[in-house]
TORNU-12829 format. One record per residue (C-alpha): z, y, x negated; chain; residue in one letter. Coordinates in steps of 0.5 Angstrom, whole numbers. Each point is the difference from the previous one (the first is absolute). Layout:
@w Z, v Y, u X, unit A, code A
...
***
This chain:
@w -44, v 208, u -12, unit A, code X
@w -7, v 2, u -2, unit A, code X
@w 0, v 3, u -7, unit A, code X
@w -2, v 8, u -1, unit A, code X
@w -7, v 1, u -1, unit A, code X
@w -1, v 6, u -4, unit A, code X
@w -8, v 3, u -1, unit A, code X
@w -1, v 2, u -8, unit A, code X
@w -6, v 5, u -1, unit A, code X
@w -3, v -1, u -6, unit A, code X
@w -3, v 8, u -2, unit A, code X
@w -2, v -2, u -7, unit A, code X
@w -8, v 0, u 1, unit A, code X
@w -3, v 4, u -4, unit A, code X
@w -8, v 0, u 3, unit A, code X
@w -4, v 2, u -6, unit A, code X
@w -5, v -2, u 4, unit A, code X
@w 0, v 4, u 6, unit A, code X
@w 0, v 7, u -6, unit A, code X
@w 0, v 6, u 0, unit A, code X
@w 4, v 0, u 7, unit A, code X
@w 5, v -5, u -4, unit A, code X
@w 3, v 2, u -6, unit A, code X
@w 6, v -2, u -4, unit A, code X
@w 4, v 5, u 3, unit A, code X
@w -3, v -1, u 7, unit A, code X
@w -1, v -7, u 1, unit A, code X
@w -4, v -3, u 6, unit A, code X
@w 6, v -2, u 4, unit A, code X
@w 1, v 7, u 2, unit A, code X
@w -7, v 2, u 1, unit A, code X
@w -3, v 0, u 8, unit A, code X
@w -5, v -4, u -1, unit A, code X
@w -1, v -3, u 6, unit A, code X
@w 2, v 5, u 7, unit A, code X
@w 5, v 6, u -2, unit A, code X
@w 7, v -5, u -3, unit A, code X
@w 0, v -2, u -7, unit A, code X
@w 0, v -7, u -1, unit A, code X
@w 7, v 0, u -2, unit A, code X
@w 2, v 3, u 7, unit A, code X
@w -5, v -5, u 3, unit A, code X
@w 6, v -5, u -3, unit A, code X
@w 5, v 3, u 3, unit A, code X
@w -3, v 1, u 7, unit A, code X
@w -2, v -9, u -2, unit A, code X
@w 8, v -1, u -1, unit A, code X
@w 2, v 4, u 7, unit A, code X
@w -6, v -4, u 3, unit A, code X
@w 4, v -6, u -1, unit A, code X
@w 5, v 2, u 5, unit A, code X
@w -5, v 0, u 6, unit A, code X
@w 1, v -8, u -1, unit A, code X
@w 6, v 0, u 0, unit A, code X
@w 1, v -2, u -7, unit A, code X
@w 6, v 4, u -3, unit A, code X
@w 0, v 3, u -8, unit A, code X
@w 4, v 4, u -3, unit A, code X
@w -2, v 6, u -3, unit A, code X
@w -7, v 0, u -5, unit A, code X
@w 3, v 0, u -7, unit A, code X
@w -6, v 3, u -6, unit A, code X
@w -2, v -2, u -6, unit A, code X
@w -4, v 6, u -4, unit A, code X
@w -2, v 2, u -6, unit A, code X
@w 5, v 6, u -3, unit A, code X
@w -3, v 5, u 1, unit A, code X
@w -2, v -1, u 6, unit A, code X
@w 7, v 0, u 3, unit A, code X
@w -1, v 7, u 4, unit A, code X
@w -7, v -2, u 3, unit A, code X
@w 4, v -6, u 3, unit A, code X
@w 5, v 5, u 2, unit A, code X
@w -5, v 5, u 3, unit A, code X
@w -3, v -6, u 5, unit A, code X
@w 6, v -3, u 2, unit A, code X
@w 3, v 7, u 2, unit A, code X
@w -7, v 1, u 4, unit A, code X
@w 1, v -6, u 4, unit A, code X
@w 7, v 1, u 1, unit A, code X
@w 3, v -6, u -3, unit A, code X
@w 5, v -2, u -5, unit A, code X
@w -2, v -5, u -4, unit A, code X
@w 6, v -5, u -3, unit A, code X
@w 0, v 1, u -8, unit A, code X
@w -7, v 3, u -4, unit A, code X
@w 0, v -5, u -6, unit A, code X
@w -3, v 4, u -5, unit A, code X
@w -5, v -3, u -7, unit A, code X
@w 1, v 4, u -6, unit A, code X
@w -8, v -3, u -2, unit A, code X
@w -4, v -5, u 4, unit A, code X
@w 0, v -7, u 0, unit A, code X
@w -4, v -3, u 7, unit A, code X
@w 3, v -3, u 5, unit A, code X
@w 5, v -6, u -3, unit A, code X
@w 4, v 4, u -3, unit A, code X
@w 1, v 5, u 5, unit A, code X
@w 1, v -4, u 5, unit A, code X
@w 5, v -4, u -5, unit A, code X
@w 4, v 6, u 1, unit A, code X
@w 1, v 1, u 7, unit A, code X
@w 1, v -8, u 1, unit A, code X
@w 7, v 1, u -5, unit A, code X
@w 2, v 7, u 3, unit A, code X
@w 0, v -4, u 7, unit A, code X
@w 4, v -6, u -3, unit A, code X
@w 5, v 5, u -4, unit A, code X
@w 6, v -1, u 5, unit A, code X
@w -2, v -7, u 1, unit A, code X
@w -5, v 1, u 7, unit A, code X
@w -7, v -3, u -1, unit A, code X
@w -4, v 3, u 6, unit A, code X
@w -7, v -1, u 1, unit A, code X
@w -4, v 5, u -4, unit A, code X
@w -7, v 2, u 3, unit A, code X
@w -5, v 2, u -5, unit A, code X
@w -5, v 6, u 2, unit A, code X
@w -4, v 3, u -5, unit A, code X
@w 0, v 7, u 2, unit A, code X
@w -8, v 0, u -2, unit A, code X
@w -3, v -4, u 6, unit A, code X
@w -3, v 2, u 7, unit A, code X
@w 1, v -4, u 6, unit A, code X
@w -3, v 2, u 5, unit A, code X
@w 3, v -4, u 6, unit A, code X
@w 8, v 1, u -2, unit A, code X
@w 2, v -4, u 6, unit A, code X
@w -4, v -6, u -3, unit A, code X
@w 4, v 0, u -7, unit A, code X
@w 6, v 1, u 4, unit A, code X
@w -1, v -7, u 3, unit A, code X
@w -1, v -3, u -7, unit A, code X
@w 6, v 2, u -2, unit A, code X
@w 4, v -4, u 6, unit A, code X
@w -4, v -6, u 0, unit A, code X
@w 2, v 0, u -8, unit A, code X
@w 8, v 1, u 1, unit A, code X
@w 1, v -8, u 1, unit A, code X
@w -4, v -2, u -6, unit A, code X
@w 3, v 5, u -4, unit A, code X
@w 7, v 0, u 3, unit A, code X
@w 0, v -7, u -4, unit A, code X
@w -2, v 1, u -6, unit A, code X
@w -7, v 1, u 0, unit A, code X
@w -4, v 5, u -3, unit A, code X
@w -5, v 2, u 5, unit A, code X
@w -7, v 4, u -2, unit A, code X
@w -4, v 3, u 5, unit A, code X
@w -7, v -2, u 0, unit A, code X
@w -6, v 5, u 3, unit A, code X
@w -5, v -4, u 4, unit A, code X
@w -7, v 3, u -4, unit A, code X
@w -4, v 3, u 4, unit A, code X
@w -5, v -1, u -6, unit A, code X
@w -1, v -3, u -7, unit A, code X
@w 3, v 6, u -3, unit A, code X
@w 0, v -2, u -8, unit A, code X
@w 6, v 7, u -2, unit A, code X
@w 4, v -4, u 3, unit A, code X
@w 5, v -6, u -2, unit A, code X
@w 0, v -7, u 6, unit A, code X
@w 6, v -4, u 1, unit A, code X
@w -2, v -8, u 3, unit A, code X
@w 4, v -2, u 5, unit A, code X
@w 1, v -8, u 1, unit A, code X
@w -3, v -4, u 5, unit A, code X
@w -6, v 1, u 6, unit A, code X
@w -4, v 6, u 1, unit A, code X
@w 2, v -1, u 7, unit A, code X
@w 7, v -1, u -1, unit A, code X
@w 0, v 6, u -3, unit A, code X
@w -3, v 4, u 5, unit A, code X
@w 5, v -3, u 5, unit A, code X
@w 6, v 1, u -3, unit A, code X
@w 7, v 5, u 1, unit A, code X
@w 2, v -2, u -6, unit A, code X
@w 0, v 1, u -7, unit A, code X
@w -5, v -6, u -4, unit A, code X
@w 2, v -3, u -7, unit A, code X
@w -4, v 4, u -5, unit A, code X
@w -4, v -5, u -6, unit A, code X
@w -3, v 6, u -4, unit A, code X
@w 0, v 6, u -2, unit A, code X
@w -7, v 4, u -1, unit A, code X
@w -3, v 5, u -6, unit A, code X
@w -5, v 5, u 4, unit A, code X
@w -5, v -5, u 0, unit A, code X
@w -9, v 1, u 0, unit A, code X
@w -4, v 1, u 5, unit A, code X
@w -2, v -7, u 1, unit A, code X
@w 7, v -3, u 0, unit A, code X
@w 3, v 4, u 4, unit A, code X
@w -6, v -1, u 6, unit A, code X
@w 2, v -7, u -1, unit A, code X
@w 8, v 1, u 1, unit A, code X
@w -2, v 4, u 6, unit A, code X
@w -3, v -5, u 2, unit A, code X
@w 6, v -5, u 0, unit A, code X
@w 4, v 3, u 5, unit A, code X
@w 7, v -1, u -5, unit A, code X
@w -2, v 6, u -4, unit A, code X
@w 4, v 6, u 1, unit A, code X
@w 0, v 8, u -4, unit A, code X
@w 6, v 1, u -4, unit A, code X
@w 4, v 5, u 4, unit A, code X
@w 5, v 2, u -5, unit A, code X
@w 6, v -1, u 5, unit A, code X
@w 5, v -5, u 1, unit A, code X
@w 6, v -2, u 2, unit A, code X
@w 6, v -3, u -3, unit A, code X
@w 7, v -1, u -1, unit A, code X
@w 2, v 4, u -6, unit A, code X
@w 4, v -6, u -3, unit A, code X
@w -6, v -4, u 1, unit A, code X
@w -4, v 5, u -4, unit A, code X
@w 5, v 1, u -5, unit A, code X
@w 1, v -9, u -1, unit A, code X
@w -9, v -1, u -1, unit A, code X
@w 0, v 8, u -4, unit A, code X
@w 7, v -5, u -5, unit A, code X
@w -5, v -6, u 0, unit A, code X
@w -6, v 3, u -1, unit A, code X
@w 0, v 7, u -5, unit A, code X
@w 8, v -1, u -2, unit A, code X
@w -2, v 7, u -5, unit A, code X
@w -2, v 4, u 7, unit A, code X
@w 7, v -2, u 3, unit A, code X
@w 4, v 1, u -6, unit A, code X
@w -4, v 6, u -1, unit A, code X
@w 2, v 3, u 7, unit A, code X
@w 7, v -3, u 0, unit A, code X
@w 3, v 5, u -5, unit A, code X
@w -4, v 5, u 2, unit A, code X
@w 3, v -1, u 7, unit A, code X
@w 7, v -2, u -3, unit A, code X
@w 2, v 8, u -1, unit A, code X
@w -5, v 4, u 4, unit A, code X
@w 1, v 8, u 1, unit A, code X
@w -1, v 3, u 7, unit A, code X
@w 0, v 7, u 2, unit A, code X
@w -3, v 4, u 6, unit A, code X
@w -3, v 6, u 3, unit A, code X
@w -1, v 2, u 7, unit A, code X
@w -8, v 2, u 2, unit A, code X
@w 2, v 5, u 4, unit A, code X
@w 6, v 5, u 0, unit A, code X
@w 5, v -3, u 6, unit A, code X
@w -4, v -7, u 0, unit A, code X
@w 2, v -7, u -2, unit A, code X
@w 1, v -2, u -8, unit A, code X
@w -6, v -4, u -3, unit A, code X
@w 4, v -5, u -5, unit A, code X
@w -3, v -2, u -7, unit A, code X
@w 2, v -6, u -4, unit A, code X
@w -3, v -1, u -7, unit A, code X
@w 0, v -6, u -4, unit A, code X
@w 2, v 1, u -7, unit A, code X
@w -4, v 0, u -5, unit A, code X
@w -1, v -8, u -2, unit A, code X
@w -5, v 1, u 6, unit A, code X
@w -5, v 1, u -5, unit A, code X
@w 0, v -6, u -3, unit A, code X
@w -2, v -4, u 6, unit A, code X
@w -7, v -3, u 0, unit A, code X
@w -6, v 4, u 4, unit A, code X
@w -2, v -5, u 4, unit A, code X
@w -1, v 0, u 9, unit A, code X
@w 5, v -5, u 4, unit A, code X
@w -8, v -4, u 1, unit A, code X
@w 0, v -2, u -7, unit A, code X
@w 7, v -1, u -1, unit A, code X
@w 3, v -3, u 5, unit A, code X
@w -5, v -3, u 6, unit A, code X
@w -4, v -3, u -4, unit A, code X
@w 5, v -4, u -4, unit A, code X
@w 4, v -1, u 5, unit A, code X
@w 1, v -7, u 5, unit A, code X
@w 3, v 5, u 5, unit A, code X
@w -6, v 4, u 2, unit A, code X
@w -4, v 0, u 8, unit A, code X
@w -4, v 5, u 3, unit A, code X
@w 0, v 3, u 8, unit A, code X
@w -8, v 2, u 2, unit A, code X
@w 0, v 6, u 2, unit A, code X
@w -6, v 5, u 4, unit A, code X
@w 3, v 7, u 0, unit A, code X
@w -5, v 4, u -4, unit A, code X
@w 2, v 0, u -6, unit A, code X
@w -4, v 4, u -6, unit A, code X
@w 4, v 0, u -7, unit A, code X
@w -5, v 7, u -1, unit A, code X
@w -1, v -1, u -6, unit A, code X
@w -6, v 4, u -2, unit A, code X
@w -5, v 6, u 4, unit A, code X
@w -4, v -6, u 3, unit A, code X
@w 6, v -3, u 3, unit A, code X
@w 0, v 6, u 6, unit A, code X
@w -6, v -1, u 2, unit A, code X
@w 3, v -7, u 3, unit A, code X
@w 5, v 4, u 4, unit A, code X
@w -3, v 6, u 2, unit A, code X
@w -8, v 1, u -1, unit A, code X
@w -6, v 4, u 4, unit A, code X
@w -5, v -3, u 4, unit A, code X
@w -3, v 1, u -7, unit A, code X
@w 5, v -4, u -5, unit A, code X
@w 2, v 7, u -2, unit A, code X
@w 8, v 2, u 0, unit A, code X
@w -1, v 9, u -1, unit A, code X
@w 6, v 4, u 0, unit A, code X
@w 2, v 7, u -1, unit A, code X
@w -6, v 5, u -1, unit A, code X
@w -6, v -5, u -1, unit A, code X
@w -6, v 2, u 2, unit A, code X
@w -5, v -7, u 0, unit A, code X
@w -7, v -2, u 1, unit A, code X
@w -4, v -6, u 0, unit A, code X
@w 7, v -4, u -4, unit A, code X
@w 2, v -7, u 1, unit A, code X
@w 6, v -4, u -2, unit A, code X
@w 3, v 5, u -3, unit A, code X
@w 7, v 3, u -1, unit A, code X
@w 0, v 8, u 0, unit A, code X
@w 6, v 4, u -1, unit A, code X
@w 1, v 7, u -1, unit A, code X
@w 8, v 3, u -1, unit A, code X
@w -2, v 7, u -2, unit A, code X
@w -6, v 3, u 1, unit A, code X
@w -8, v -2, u 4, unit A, code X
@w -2, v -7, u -3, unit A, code X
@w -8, v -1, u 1, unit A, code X
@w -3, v -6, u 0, unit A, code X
@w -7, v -3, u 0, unit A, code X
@w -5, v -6, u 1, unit A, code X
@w 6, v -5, u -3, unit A, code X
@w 1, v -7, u 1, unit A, code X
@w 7, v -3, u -2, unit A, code X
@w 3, v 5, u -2, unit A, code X
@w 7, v 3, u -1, unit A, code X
@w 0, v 8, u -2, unit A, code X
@w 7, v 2, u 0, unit A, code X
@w 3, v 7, u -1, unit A, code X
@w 6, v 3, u -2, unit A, code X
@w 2, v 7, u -2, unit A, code X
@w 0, v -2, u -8, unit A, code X
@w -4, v -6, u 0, unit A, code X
@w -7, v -4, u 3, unit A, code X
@w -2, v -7, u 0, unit A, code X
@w -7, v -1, u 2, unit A, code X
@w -2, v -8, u -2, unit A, code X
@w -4, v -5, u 3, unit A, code X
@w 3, v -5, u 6, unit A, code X
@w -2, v -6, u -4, unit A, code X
@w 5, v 1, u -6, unit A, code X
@w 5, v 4, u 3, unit A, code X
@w 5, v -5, u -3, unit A, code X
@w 0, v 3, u -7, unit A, code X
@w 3, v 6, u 2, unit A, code X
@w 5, v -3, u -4, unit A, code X
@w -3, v 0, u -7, unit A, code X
@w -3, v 8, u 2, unit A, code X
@w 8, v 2, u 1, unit A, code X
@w 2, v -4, u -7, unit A, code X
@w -6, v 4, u -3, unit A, code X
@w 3, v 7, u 3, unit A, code X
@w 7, v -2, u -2, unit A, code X
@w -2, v -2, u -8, unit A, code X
@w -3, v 6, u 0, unit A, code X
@w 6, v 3, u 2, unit A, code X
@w -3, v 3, u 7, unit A, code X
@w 6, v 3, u 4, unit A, code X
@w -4, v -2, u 6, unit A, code X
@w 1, v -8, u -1, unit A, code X
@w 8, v 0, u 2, unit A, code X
@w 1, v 8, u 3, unit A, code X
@w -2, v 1, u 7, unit A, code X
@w -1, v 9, u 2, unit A, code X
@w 4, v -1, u 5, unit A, code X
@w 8, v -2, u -2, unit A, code X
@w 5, v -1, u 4, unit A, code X
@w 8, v 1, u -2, unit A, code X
@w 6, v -2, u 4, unit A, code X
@w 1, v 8, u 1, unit A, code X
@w -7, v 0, u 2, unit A, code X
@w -8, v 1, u -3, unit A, code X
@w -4, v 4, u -3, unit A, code X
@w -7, v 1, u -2, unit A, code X
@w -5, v 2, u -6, unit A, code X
@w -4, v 5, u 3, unit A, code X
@w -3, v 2, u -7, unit A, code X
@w 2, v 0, u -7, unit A, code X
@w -3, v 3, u -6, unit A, code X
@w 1, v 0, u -8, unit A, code X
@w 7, v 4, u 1, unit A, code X
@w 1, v 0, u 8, unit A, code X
@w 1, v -5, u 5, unit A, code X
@w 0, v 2, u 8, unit A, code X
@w 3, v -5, u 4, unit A, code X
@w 3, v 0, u 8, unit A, code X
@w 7, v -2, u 1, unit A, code X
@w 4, v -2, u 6, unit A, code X
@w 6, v -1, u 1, unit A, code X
@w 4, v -4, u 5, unit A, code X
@w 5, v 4, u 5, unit A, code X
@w 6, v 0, u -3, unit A, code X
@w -2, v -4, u -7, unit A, code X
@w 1, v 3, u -6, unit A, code X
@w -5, v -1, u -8, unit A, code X
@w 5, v -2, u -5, unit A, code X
@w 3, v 6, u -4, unit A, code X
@w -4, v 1, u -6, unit A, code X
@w -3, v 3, u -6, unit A, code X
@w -7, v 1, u -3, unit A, code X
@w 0, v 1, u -7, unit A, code X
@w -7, v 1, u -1, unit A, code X
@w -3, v 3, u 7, unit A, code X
@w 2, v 6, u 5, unit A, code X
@w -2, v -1, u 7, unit A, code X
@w -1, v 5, u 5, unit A, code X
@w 1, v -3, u 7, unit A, code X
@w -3, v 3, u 7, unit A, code X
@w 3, v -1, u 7, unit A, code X
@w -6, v -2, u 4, unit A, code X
@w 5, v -3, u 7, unit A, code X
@w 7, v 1, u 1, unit A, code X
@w 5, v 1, u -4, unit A, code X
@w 4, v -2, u -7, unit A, code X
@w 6, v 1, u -4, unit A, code X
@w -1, v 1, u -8, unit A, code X
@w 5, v -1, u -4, unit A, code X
@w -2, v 4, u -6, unit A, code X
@w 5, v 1, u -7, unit A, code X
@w 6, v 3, u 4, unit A, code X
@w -4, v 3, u 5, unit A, code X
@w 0, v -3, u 8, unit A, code X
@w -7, v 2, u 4, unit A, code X
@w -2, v -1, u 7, unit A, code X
@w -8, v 0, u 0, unit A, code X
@w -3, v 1, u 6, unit A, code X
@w -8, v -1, u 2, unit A, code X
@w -5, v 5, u -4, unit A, code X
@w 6, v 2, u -6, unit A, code X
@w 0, v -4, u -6, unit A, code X
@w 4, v -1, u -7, unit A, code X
@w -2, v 0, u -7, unit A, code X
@w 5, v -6, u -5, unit A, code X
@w 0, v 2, u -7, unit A, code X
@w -1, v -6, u -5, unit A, code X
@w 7, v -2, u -2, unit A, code X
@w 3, v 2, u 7, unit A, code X
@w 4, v -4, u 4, unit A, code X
@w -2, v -2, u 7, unit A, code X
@w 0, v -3, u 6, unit A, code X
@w -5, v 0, u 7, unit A, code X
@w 3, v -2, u 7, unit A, code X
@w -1, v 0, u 7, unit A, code X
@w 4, v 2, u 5, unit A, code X
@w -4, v 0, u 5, unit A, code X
@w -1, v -5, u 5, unit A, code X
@w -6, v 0, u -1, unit A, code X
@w -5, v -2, u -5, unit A, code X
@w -1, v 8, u -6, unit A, code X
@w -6, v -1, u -4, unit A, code X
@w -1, v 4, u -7, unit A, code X
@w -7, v 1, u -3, unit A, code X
@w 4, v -1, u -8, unit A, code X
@w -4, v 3, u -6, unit A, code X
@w 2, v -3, u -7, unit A, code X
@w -2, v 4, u -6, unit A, code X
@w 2, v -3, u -7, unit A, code X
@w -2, v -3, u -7, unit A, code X
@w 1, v -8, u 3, unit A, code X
@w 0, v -1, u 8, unit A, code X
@w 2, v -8, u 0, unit A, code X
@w 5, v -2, u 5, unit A, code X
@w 5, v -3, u -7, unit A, code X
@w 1, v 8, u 0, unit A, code X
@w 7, v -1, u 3, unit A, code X
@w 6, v 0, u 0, unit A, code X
@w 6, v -1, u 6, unit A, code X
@w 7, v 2, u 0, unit A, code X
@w 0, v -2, u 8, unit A, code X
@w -3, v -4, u 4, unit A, code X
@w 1, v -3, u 8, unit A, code X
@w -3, v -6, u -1, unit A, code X
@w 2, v -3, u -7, unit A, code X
@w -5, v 2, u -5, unit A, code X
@w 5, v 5, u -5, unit A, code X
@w -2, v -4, u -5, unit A, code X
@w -6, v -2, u 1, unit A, code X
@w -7, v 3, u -3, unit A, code X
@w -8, v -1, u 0, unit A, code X
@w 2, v 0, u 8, unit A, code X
@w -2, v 7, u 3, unit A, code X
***
């Protein structure tokens, strides 16, 4: 009997690079960088992709940061799929750790499926092409050995890792199987990734993978014992607990690994394991894959007869090679060449194509200058909803706020701010000290600092309030619940 397979999606990626869109709270997985899904929910329709071929898995399980945990809940909601547990890391610490968690939750009851690795911050663009990859590698996986899929390059890109293959070029070409891997390579210079595209046996690290959990588990003991220990006590007693993303529908499950998670070394599975490991092959793959890590990246994918990727509100002459997105208001642009001007409703990001790779260091600047702008991103979503900073002033801040159909904000008091809300669409229940309020569309109500509330939405569609807050501090920390529906009673700084 053939084992399980079970895809695990990796939502850990922060792309600083890709700010201001991507921010702590917001990060690239679940932007729509390329069409109208985010990445994560491309995942998710790669998974559903493997079934066309005919090769059976279970329902994906997520490995997120969290404070993302609602964001994942949100997209696989919207897609209608339930996804088996959402293993939640109480910090980041990359890839092999994460992935350490998954394997030992699958081999808990003494099961050891095939476990496929997606990071949920990739393209690809020909879904049925991957899918096939992922058949041809069953075999070599099923017995034990950890597969990697090696994108043919298209050229000597240097931001990206290589994996070597053994034996021909031309065998390379040929085969339906996976190769033996000789080597692992750092992101190289120019003139020796030109002369490994040259070889033929060269292959852009995807970042996905295919293996038994056991066998991941047997190189993780073998190579980083402190790793595996790390996450085998954290794994040893996890919590779990649930909510439902929308009233009547299915329960979305968290797992959380307990504390000693935090003592595992940050390392990815490349470092740790594959190139260490005697067990490592690699399946060339050509399905249009883009790992998007910075703004040029979409100019491979997407571009004008210009090079020029535009979006929103962007009015452009005589630009070349340069990406000009626009969230919120009329983007202008002049007489540029490989460029990438970015805005967003808080901040812009204007810089030279060149060196976009140091966005980096302009974010580590924001944030040791305490800039809320480097990890907080305008618009914020909740498990009830979103709301939105419209304004905001020494003593006030304005926000929109949306409200699921049949979602309820916590109960909850302010200690420092008072908040005047307005129904702008539908209608919502206010839960207001002992009193119990329907507002409708156009009628609005004043909550004293202090007092107890509480807004929900009966509705069956989605109600909007315009929230004016006025106070000495307006921090998302000034908070404190008494009820919640998805299991934060006792949590803070979380909105």
């Amino acid at each position: 009997m053939a084992p399980a397979l079970i895809p695990v999606i990796l939502a850990g990626g922060a792309g600083v690079r890709l700010w201001p869109l991507s921010r702590q709270s917001h990060p690239k997985p679940f932007l729509r960088l390329l069409g109208d899904r985010t990445l994560f929910r491309q995942a998710l329709d790669r998974v559903r992709a493997l079934g066309r071929i005919g090769v059976v898995a279970e329902p994906p399980w997520v490995v997120c940061n969290e404070l993302h945990r609602f964001l994942v809940g949100q997209e696989c909601g919207d897609a209608a799929m339930v996804p088996g547990p959402i293993l939640l890391e109480p910090i980041p610490r990359n890839t092999a750790p994460a992935v350490a968690l998954a394997a030992l939750h699958a081999v808990r009851g003494g099961d050891d499926p095939l476990l496929l690795v997606l990071p949920a911050d990739h393209y690809i663009g020909d879904e049925d092409a991957f899918a096939d990859a992922v058949h041809k590698a069953l075999p070599s996986a099923s017995a034990g050995g950890l597969v990697t899929f090696g994108v043919t390059p298209t050229a000597a890109q240097t931001d990206y890792g290589y994996i070597r293959a053994g034996g021909s070029a031309t065998a390379a070409r040929e085969t339906t199987s996976p190769l033996a891997v000789t080597e692992f390579i750092e992101k190289p210079p120019r003139q020796e990734a030109e002369r490994m595209l040259a070889e033929g046996t060269c292959y852009w690290n995807s970042g996905m993978f295919l293996f038994r959990a056991s066998a991941f588990l047997d190189e993780l003991w073998r190579h980083q014992p402190a790793l595996a220990q790390a996450c085998r006590e954290a794994m040893g007693r996890p919590s779990e607990d649930a909510y439902r993303h929308r009233a009547g529908g299915p329960e979305v499950h968290f797992v959380r690994p307990g504390a000693a998670f935090e003592r595992a070394p940050a390392i990815s599975i490349d470092h740790g394991v594959m190139e260490h490991t005697d067990r490592a092959w690699v399946l060339p793959v050509d399905c249009g894959w883009s790992d998007v890590g910075a703004w040029p990246a979409l100019r491979d994918q997407v571009s004008d007869a210009d090079g020029n990727v535009v979006r929103g509100d962007v009015a452009v002459l005589e630009a070349k090679d340069s990406v000009v997105l626009a969230e919120s208001r009329l983007v202008a642009v002049l007489g540029i060449d490989n460029a990438v001007v970015v805005e967003t409703p808080d901040a812009v990001l204007v810089a030279d194509g060149s060196g976009i790779e140091r966005v980096r260091e302009l974010v580590e600047i924001l944030q040791e200058a305490g800039r809320e702008e480097a990890a907080s991103a305008n618009r914020v979503v909740r498990p009830w909803g979103t709301y939105e900073r419209l304004a905001a002033g020494p003593r006030h801040q304005v926000k929109r706020i949306v409200v699921h159909p049949g979602a309820a904000l916590s109960l909850q008091t302010h200690r420092q701010r008072s908040e005047h809300w307005v129904v702008v669409q539908g209608s919502v229940d206010v839960t207001r000290g002992e009193d119990r309020i329907r507002l409708e569309e156009n009628e609005s109500t004043y909550i004293p600092a202090g007092a107890l509330h509480r807004l929900s939405n009966p509705g069956s569609e989605a109600a909007e309030l315009i929230e004016v807050q006025v106070g000495d501090y307006l921090g998302e920390d000034d908070i404190e619940r008494f009820a919640d529906n998805y299991g934060r009673a006792d949590e803070r700084n979380r909105g």
